[in-house]
Legacy VTK file of the C-alpha trace (Angstrom):
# vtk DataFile Version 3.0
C-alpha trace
ASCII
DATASET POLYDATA
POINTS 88 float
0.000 0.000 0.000
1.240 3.490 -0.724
1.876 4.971 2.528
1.215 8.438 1.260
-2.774 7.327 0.988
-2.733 6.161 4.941
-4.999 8.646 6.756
-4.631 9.472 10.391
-8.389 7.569 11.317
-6.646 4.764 9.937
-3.246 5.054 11.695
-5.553 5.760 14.972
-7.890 2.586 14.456
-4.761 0.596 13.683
-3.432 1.526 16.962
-6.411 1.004 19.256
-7.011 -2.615 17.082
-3.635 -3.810 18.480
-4.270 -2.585 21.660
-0.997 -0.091 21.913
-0.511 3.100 23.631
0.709 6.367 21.174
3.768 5.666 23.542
4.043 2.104 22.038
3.875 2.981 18.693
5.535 5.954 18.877
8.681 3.694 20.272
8.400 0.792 18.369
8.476 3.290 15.015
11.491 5.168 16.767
9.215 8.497 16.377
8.563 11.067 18.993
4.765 10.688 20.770
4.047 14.772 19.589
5.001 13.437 16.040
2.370 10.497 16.232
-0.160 12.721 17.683
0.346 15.135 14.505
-0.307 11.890 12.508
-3.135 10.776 14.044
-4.930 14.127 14.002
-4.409 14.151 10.370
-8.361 14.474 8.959
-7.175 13.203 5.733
-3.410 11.769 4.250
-1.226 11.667 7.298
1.761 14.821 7.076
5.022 14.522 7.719
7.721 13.303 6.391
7.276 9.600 4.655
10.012 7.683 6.061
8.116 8.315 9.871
4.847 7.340 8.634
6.401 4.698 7.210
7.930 3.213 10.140
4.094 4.005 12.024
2.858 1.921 9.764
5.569 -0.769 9.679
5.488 -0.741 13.320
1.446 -1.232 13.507
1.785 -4.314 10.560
4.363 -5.903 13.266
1.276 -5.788 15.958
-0.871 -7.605 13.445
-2.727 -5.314 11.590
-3.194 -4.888 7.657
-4.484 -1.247 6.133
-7.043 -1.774 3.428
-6.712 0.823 1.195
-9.743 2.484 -0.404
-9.759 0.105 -3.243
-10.929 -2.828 -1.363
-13.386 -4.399 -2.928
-15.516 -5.154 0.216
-15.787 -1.683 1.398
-16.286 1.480 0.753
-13.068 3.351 1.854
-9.461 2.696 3.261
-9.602 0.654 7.031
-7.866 -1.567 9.118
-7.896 -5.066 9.915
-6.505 -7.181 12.235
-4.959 -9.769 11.590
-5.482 -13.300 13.005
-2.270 -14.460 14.503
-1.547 -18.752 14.667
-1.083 -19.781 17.626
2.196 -22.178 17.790
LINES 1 89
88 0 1 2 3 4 5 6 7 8 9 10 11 12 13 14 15 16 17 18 19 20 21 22 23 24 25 26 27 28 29 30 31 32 33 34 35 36 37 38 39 40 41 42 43 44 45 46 47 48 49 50 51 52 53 54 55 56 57 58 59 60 61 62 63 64 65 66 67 68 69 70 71 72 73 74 75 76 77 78 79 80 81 82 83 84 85 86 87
């Protein structure tokens, strides 16, 4: 997915889906919690530079969740899903 089409619902749904704190994320993405905040807030594509949002996002795919971008043939606009994990 392009991560210039992720919008800051989504980034905030992904977040609360893998039940993580801004803190969390924020760490796990090596971004500052302000920075995510900014991201989150974000009514439509999320500003700031790509590389952080990319890392956001790679961070929140680590926790289990997919982004569905508006595309998806199911729905009617980009989402979020989480992902089922197997159990070992």
């Amino acid at each position: 997915m392009d991560h210039t089409a992720i919008t800051g619902r989504q980034l905030a749904a992904a977040r609360t889906l893998a039940e993580m704190s801004q803190a969390d994320v924020a760490r796990a993405a090596n971004v500052s919690v302000p920075t995510l905040k900014r991201m989150e807030g974000a009514t439509g594509a999320v500003p700031g530079m790509t590389n952080n949002v990319a890392a956001v996002v790679r961070a929140l795919e680590a926790a289990g969740v997919t982004f569905i971008d508006g595309d998806y043939s199911g729905a009617g606009g980009p989402g979020v899903r989480l992902v089922a994990k197997s159990e070992n």
